[in-house]
mmCIF file as gemmi writes it, N, C-alpha and C atoms, coordinates in Angstrom:
data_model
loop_
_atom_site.group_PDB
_atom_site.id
_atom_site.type_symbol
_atom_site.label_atom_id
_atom_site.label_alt_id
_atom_site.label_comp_id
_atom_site.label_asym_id
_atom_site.label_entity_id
_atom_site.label_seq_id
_atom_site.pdbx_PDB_ins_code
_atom_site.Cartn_x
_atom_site.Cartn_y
_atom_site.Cartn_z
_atom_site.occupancy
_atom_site.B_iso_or_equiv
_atom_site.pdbx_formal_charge
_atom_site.auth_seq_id
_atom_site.auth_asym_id
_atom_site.pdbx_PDB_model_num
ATOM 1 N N . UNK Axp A 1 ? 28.007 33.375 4.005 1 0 ? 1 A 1
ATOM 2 C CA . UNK Axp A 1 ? 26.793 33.321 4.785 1 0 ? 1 A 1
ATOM 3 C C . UNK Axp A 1 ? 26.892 34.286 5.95 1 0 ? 1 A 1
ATOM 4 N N . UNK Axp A 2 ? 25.956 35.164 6.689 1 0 ? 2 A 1
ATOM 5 C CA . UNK Axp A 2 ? 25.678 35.722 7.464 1 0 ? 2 A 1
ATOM 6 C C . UNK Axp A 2 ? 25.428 35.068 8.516 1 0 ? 2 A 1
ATOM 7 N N . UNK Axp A 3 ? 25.209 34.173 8.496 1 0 ? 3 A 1
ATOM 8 C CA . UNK Axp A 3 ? 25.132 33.59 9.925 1 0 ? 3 A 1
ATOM 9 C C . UNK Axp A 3 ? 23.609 33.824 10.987 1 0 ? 3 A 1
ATOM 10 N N . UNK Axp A 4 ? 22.69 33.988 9.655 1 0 ? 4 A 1
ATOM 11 C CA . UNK Axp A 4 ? 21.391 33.994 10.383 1 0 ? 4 A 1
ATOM 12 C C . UNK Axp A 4 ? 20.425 33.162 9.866 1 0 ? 4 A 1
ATOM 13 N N . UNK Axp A 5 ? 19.363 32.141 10.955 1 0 ? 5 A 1
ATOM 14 C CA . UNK Axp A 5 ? 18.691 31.254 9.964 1 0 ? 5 A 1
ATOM 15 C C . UNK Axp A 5 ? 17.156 31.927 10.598 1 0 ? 5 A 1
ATOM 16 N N . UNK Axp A 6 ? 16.577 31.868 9.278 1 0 ? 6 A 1
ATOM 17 C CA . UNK Axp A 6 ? 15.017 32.071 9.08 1 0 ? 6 A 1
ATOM 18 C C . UNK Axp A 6 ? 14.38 30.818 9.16 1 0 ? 6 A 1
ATOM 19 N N . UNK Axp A 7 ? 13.707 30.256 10.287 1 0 ? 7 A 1
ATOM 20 C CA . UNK Axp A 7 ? 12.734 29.035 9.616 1 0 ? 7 A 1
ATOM 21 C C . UNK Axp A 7 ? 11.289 29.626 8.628 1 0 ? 7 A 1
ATOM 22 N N . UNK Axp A 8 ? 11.009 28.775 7.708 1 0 ? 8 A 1
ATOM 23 C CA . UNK Axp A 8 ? 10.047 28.721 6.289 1 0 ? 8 A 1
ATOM 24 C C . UNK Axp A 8 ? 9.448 28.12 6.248 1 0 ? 8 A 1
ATOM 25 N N . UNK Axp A 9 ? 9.182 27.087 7.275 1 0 ? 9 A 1
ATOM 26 C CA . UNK Axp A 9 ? 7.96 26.581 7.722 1 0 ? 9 A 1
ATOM 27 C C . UNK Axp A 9 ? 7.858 25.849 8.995 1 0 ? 9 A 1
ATOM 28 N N . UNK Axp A 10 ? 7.158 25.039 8.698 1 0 ? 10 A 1
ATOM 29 C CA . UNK Axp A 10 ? 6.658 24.41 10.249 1 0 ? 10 A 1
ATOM 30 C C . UNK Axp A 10 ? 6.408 25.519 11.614 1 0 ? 10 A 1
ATOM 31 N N . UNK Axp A 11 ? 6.132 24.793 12.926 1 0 ? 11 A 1
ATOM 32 C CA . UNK Axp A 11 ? 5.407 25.805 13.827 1 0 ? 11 A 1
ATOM 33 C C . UNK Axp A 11 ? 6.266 27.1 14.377 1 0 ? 11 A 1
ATOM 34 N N . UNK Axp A 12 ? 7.617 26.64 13.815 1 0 ? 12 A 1
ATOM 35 C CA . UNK Axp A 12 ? 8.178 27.967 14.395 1 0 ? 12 A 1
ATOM 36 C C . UNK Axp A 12 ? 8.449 28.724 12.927 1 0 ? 12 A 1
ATOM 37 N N . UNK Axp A 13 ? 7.803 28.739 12.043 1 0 ? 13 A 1
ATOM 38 C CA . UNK Axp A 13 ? 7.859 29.916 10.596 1 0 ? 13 A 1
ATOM 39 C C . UNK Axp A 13 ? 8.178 31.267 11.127 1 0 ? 13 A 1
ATOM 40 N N . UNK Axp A 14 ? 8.927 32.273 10.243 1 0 ? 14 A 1
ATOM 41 C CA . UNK Axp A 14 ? 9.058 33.383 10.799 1 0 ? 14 A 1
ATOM 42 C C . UNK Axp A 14 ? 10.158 33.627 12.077 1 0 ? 14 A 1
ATOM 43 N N . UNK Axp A 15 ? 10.145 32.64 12.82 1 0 ? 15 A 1
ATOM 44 C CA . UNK Axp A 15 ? 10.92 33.37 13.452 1 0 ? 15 A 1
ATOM 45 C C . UNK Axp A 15 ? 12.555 32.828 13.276 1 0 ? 15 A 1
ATOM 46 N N . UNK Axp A 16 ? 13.81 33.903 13.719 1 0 ? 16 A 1
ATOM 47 C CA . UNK Axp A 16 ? 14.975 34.322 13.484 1 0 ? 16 A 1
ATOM 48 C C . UNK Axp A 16 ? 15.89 33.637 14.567 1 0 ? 16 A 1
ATOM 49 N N . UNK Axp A 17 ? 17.158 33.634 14.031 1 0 ? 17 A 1
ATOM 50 C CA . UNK Axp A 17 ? 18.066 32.678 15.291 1 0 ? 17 A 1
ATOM 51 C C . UNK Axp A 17 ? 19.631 33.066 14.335 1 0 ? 17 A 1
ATOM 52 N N . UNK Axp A 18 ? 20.464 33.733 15.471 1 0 ? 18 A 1
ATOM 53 C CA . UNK Axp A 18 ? 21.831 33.904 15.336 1 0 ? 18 A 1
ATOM 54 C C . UNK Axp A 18 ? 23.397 32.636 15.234 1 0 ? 18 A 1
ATOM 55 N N . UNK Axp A 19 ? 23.444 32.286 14.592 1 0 ? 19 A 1
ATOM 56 C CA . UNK Axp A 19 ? 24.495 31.583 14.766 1 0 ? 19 A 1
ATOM 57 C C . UNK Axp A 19 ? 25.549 32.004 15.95 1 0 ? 19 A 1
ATOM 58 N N . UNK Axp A 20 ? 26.408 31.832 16.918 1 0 ? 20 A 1
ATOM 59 C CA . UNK Axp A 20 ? 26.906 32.543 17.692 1 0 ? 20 A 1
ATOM 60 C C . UNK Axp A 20 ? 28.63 32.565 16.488 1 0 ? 20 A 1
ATOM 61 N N . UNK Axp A 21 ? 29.315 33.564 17.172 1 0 ? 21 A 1
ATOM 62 C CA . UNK Axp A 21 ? 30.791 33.387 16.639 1 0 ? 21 A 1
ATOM 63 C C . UNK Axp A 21 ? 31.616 31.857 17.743 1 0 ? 21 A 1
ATOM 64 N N . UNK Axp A 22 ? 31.09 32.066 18.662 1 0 ? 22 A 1
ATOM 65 C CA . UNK Axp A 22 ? 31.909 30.73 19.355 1 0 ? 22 A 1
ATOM 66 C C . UNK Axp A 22 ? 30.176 29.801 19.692 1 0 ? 22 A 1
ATOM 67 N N . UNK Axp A 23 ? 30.97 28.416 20.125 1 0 ? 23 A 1
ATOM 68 C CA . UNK Axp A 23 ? 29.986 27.716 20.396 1 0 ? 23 A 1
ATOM 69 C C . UNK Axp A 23 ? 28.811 27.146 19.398 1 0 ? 23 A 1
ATOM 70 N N . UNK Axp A 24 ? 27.713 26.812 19.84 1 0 ? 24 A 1
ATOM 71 C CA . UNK Axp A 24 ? 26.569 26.229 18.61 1 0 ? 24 A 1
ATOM 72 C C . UNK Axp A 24 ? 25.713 26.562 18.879 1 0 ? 24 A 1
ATOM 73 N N . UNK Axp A 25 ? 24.512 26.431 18.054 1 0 ? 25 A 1
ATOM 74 C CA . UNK Axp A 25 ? 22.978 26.973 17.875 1 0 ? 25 A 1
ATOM 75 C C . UNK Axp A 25 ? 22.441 25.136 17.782 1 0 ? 25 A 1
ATOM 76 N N . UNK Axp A 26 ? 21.987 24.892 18.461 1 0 ? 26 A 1
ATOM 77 C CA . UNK Axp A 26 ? 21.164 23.524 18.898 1 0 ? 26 A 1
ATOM 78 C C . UNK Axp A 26 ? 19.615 23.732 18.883 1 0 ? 26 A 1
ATOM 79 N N . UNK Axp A 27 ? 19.297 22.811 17.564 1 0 ? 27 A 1
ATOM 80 C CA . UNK Axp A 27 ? 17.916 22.54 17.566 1 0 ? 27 A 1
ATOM 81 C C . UNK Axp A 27 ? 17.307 21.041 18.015 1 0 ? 27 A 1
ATOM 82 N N . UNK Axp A 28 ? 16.11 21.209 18.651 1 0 ? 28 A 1
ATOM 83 C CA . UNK Axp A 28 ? 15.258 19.965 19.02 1 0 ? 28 A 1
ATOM 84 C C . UNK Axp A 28 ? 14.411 19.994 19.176 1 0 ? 28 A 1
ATOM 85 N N . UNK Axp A 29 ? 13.903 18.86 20.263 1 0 ? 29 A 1
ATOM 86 C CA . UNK Axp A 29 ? 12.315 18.957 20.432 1 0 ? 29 A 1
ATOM 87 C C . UNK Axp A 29 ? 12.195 19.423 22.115 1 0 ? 29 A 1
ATOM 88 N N . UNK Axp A 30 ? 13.364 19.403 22.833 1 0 ? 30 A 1
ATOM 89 C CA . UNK Axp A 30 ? 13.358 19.743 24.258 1 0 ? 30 A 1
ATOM 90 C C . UNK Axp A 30 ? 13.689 21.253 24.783 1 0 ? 30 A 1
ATOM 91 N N . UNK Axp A 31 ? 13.459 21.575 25.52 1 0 ? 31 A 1
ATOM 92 C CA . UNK Axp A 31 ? 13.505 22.861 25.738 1 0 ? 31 A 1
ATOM 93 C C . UNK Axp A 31 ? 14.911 23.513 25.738 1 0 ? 31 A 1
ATOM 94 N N . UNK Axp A 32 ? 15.781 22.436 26.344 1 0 ? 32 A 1
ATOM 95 C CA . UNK Axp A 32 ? 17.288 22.319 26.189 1 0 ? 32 A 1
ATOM 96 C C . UNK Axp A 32 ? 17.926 23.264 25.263 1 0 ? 32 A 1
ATOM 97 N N . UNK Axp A 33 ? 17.272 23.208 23.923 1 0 ? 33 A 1
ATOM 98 C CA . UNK Axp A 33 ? 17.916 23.455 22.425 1 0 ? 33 A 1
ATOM 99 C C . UNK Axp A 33 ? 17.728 24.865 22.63 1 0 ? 33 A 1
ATOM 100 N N . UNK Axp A 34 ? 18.269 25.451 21.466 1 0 ? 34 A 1
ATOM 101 C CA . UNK Axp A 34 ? 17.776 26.9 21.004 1 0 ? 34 A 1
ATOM 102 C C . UNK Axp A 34 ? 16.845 27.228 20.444 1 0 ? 34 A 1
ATOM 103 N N . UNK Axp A 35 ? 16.631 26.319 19.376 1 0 ? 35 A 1
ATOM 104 C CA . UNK Axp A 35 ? 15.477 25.891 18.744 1 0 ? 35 A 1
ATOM 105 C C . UNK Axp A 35 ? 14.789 24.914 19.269 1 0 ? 35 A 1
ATOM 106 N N . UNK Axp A 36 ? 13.942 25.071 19.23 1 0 ? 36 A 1
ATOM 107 C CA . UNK Axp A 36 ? 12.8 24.044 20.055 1 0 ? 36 A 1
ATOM 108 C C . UNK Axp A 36 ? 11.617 24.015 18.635 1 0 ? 36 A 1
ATOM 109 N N . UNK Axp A 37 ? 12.199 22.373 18.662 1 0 ? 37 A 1
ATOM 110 C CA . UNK Axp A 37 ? 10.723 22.143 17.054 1 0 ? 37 A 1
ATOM 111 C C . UNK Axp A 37 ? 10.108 20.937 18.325 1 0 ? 37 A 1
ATOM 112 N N . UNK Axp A 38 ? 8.641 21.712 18.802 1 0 ? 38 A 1
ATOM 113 C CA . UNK Axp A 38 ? 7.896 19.944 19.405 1 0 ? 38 A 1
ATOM 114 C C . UNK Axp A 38 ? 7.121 19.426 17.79 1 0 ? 38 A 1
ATOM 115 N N . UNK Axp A 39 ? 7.812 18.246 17.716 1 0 ? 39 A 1
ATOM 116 C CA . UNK Axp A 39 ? 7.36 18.062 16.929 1 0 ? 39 A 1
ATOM 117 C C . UNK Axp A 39 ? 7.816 16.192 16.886 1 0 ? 39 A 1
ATOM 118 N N . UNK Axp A 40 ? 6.887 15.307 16.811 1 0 ? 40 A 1
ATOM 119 C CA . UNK Axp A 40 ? 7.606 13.543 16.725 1 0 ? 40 A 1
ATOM 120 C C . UNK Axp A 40 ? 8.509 13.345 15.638 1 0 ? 40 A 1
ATOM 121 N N . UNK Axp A 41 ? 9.1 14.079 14.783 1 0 ? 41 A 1
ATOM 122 C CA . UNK Axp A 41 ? 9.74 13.802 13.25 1 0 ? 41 A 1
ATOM 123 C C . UNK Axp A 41 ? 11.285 14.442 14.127 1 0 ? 41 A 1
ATOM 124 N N . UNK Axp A 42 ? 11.565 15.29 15.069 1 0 ? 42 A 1
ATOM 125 C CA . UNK Axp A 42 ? 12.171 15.944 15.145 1 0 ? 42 A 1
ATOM 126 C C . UNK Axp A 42 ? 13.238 15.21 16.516 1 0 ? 42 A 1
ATOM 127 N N . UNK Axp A 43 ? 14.19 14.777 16.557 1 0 ? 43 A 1
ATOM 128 C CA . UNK Axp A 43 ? 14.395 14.27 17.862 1 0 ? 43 A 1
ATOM 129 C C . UNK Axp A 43 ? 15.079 15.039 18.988 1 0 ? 43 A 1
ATOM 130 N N . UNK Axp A 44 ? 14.711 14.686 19.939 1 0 ? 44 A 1
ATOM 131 C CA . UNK Axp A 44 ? 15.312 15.414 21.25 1 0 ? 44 A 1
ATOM 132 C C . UNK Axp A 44 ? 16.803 16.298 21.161 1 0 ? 44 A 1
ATOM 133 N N . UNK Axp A 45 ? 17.364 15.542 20.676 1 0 ? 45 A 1
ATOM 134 C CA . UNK Axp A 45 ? 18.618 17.092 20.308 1 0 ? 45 A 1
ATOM 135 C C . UNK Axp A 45 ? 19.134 16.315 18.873 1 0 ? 45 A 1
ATOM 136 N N . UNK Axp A 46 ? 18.301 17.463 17.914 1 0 ? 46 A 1
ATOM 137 C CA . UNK Axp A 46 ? 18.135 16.658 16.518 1 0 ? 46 A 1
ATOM 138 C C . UNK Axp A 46 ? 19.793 17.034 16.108 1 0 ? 46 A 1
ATOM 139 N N . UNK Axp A 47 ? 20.252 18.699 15.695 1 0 ? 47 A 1
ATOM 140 C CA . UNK Axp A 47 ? 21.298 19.429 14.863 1 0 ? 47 A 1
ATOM 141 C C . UNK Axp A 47 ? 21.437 20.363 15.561 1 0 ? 47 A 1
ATOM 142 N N . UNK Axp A 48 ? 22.906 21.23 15.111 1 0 ? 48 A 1
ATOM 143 C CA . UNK Axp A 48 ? 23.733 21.824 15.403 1 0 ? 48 A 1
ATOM 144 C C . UNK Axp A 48 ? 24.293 22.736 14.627 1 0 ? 48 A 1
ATOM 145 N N . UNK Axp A 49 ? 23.721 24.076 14.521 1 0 ? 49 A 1
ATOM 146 C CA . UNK Axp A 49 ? 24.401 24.919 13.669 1 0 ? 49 A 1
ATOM 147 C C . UNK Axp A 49 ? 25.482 25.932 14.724 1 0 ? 49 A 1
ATOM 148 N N . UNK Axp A 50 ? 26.674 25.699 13.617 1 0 ? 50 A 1
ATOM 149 C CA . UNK Axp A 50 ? 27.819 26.632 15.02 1 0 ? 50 A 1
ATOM 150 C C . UNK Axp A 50 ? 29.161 26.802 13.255 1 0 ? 50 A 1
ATOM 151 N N . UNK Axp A 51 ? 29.694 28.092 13.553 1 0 ? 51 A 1
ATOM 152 C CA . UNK Axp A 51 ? 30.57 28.648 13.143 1 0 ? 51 A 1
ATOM 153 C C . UNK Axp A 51 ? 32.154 28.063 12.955 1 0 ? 51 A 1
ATOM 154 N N . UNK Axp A 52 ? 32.953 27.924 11.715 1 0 ? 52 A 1
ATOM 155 C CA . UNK Axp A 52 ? 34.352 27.323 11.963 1 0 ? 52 A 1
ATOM 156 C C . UNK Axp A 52 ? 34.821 28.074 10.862 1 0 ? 52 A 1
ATOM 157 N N . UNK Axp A 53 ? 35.95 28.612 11.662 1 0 ? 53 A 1
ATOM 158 C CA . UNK Axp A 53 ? 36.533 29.846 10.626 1 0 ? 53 A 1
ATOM 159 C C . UNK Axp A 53 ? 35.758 30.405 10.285 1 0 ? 53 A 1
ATOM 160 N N . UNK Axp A 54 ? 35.764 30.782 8.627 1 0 ? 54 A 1
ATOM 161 C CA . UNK Axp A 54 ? 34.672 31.434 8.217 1 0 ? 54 A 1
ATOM 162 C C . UNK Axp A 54 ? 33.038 31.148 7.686 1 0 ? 54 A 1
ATOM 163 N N . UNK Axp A 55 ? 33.5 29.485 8.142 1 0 ? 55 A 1
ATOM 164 C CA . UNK Axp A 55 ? 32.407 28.862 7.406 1 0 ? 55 A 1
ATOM 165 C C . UNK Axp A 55 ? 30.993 28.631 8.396 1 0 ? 55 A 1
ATOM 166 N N . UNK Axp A 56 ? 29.739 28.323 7.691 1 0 ? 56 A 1
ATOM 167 C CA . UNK Axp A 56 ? 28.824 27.922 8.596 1 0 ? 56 A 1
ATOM 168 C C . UNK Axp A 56 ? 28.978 27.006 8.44 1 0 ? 56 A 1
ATOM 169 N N . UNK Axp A 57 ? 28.427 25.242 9.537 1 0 ? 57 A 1
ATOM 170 C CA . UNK Axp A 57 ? 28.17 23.882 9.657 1 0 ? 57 A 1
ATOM 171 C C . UNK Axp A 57 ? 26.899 23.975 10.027 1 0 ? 57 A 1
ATOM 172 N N . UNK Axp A 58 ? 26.239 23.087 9.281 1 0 ? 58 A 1
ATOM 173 C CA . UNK Axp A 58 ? 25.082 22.324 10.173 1 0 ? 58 A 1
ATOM 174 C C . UNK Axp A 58 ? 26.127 21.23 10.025 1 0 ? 58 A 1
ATOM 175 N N . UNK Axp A 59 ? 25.155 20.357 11.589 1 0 ? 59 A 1
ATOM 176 C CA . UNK Axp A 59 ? 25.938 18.636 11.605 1 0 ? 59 A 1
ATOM 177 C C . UNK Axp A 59 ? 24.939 18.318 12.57 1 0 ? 59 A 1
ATOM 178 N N . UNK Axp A 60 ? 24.276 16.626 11.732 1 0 ? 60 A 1
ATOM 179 C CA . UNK Axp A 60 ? 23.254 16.086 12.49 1 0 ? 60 A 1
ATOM 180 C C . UNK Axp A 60 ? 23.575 15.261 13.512 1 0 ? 60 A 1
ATOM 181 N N . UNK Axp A 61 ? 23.149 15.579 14.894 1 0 ? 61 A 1
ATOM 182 C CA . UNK Axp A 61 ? 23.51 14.889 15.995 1 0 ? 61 A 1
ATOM 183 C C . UNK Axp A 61 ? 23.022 13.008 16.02 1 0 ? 61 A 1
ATOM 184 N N . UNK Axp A 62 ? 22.87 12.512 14.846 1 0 ? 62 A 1
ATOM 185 C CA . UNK Axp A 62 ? 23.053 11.321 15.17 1 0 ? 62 A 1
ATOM 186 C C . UNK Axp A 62 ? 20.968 10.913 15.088 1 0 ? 62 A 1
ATOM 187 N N . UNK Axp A 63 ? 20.638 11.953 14.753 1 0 ? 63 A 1
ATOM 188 C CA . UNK Axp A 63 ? 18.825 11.703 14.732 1 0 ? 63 A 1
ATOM 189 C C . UNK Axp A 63 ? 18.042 10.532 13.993 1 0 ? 63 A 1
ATOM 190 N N . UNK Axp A 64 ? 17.42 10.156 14.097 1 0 ? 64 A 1
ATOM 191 C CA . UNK Axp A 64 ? 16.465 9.564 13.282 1 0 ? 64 A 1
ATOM 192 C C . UNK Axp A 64 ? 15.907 9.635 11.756 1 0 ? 64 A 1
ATOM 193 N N . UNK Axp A 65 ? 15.925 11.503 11.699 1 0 ? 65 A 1
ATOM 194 C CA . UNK Axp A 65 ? 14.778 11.236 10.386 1 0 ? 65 A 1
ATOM 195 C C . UNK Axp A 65 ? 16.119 12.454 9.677 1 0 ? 65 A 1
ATOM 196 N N . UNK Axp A 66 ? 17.128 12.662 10.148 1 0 ? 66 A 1
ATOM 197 C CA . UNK Axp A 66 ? 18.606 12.967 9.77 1 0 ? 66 A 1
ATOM 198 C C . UNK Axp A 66 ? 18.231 14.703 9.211 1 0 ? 66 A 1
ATOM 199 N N . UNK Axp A 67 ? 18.981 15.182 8.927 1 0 ? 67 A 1
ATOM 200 C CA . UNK Axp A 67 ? 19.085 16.536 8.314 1 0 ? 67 A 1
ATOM 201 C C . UNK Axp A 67 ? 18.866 16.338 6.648 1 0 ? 67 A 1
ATOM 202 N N . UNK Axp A 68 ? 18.058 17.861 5.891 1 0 ? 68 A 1
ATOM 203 C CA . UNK Axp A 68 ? 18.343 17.644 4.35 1 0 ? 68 A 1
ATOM 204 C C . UNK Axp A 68 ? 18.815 19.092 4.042 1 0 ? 68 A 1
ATOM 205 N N . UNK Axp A 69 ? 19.944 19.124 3.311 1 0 ? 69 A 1
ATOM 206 C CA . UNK Axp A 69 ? 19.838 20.291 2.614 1 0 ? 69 A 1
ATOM 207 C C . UNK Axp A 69 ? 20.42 20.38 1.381 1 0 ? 69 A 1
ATOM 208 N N . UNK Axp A 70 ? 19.464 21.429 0.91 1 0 ? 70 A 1
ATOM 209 C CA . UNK Axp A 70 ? 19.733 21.432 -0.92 1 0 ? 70 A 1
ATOM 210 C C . UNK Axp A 70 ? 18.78 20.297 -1.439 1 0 ? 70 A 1
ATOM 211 N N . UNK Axp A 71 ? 17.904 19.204 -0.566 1 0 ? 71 A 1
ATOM 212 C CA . UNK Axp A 71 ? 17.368 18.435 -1.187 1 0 ? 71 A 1
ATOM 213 C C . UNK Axp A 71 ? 18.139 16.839 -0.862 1 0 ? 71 A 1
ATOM 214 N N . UNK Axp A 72 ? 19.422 16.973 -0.13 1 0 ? 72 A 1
ATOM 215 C CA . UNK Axp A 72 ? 20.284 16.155 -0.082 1 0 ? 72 A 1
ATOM 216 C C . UNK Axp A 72 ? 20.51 15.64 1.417 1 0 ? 72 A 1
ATOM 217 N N . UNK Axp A 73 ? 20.154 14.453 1.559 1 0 ? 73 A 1
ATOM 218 C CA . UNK Axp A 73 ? 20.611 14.035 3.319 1 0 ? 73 A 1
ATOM 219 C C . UNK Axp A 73 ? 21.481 13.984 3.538 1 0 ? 73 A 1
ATOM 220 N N . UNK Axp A 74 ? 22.404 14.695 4.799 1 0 ? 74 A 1
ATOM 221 C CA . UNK Axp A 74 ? 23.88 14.564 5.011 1 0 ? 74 A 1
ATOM 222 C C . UNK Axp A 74 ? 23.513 14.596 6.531 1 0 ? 74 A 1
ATOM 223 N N . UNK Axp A 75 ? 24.847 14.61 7.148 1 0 ? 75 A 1
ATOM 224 C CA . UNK Axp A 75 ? 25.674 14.402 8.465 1 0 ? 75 A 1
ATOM 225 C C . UNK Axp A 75 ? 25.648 15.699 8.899 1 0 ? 75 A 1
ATOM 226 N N . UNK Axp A 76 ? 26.412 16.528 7.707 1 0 ? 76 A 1
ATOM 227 C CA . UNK Axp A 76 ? 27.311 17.36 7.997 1 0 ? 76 A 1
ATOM 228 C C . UNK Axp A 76 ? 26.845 18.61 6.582 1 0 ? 76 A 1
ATOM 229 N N . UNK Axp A 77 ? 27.511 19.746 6.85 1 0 ? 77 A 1
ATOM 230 C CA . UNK Axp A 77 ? 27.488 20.491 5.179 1 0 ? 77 A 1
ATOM 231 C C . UNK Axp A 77 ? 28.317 21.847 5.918 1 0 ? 77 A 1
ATOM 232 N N . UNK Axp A 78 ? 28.939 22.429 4.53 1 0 ? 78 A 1
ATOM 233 C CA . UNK Axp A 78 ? 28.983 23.38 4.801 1 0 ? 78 A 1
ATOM 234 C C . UNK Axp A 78 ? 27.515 24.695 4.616 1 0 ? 78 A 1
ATOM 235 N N . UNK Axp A 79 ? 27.385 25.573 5.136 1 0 ? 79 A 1
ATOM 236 C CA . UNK Axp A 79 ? 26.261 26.376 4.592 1 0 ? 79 A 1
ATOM 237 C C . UNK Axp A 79 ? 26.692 27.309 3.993 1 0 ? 79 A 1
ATOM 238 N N . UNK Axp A 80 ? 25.642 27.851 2.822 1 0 ? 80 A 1
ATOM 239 C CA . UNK Axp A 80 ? 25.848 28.826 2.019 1 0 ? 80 A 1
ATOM 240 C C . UNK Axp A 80 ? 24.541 29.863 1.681 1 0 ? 80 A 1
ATOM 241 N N . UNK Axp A 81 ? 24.879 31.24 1.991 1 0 ? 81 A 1
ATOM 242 C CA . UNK Axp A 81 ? 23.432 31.967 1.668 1 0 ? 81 A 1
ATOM 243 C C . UNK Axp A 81 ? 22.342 31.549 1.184 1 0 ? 81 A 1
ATOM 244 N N . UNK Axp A 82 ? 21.052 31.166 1.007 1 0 ? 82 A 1
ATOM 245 C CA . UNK Axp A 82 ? 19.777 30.678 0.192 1 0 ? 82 A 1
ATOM 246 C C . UNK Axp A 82 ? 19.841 29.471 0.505 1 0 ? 82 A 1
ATOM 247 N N . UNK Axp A 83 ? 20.615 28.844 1.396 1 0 ? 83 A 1
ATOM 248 C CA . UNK Axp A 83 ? 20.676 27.255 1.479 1 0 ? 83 A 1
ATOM 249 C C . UNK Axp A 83 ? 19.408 27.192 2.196 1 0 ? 83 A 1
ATOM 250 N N . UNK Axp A 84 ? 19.017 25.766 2.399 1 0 ? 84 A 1
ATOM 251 C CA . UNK Axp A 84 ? 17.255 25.051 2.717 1 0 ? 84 A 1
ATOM 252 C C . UNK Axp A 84 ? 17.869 23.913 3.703 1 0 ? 84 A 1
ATOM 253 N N . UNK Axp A 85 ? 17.74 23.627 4.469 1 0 ? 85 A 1
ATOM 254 C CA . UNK Axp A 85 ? 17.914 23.122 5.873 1 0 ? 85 A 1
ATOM 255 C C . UNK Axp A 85 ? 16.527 22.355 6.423 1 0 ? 85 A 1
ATOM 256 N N . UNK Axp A 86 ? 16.243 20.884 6.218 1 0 ? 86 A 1
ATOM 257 C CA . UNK Axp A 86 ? 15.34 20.067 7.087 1 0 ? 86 A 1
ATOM 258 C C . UNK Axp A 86 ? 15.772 19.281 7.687 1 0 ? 86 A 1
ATOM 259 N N . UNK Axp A 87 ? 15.346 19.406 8.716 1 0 ? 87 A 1
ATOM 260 C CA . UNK Axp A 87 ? 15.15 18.557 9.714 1 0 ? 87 A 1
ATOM 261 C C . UNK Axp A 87 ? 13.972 17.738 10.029 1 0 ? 87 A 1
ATOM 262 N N . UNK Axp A 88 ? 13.155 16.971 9.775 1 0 ? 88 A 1
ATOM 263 C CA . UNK Axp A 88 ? 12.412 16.545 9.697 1 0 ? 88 A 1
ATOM 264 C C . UNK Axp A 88 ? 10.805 17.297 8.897 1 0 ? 88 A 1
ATOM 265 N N . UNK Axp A 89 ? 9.844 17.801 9.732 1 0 ? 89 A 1
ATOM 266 C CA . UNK Axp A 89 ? 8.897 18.652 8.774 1 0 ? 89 A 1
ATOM 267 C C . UNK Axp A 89 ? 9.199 20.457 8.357 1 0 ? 89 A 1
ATOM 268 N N . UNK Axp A 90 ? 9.789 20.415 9.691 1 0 ? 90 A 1
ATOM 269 C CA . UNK Axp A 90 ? 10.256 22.396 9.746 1 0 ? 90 A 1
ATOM 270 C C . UNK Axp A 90 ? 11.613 22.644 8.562 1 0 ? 90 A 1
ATOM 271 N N . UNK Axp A 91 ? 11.74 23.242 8.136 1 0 ? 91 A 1
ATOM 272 C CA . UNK Axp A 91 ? 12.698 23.613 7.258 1 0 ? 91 A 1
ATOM 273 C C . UNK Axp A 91 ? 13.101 25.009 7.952 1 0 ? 91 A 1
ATOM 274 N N . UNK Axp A 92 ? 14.872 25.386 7.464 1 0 ? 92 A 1
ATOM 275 C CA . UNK Axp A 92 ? 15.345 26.216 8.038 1 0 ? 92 A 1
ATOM 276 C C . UNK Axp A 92 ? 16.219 27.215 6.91 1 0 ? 92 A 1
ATOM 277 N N . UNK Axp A 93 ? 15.534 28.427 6.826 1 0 ? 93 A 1
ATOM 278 C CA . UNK Axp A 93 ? 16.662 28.956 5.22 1 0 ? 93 A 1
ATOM 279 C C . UNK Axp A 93 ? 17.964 30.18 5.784 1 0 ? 93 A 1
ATOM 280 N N . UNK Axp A 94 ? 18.982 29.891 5.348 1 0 ? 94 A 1
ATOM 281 C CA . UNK Axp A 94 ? 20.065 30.804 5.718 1 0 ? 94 A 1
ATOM 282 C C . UNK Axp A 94 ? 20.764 30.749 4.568 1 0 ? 94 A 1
């Protein structure tokens, strides 16, 4: 994986976001995040995309309506190119 996510829908479609090499990429609904989804499905500091070794992680901070990817609800995942990333209505592709 490259380490870049495209959101594919919801209100932030189109636009681009870097994974960093150190640290995390934090999505929510507060301004706090990197991603900022306002959105009620989405909670205040929903997930966490951040770099380990060579791998990408998403890992859901403990939310409500939880992370999906591949179609599959998890915690945690590793990411892989073409992977599909929801978080509640917005979806995220890297």
């Amino acid at each position: 994986m490259k380490g870049k996510l495209t959101a594919v829908e919801g209100r932030i479609k189109g636009d681009e976001f870097v994974v960093p090499q150190e640290g995390a990429l934090t999505m929510g609904r507060v301004s706090e995040n990197h991603i900022v989804v306002v959105d009620p499905h989405i909670s205040r500091r929903h997930c966490s995309f951040f770099k380990d070794g060579e791998a990408y992680i998403i890992e859901d901070h403990g939310s409500s309506n939880g992370i999906v990817v591949n179609g599959e609800n998890l915690r945690r995942a590793v990411l892989n190119d073409n992977d599909t990333c929801r978080g509640g209505p917005g979806a995220v592709s890297v």
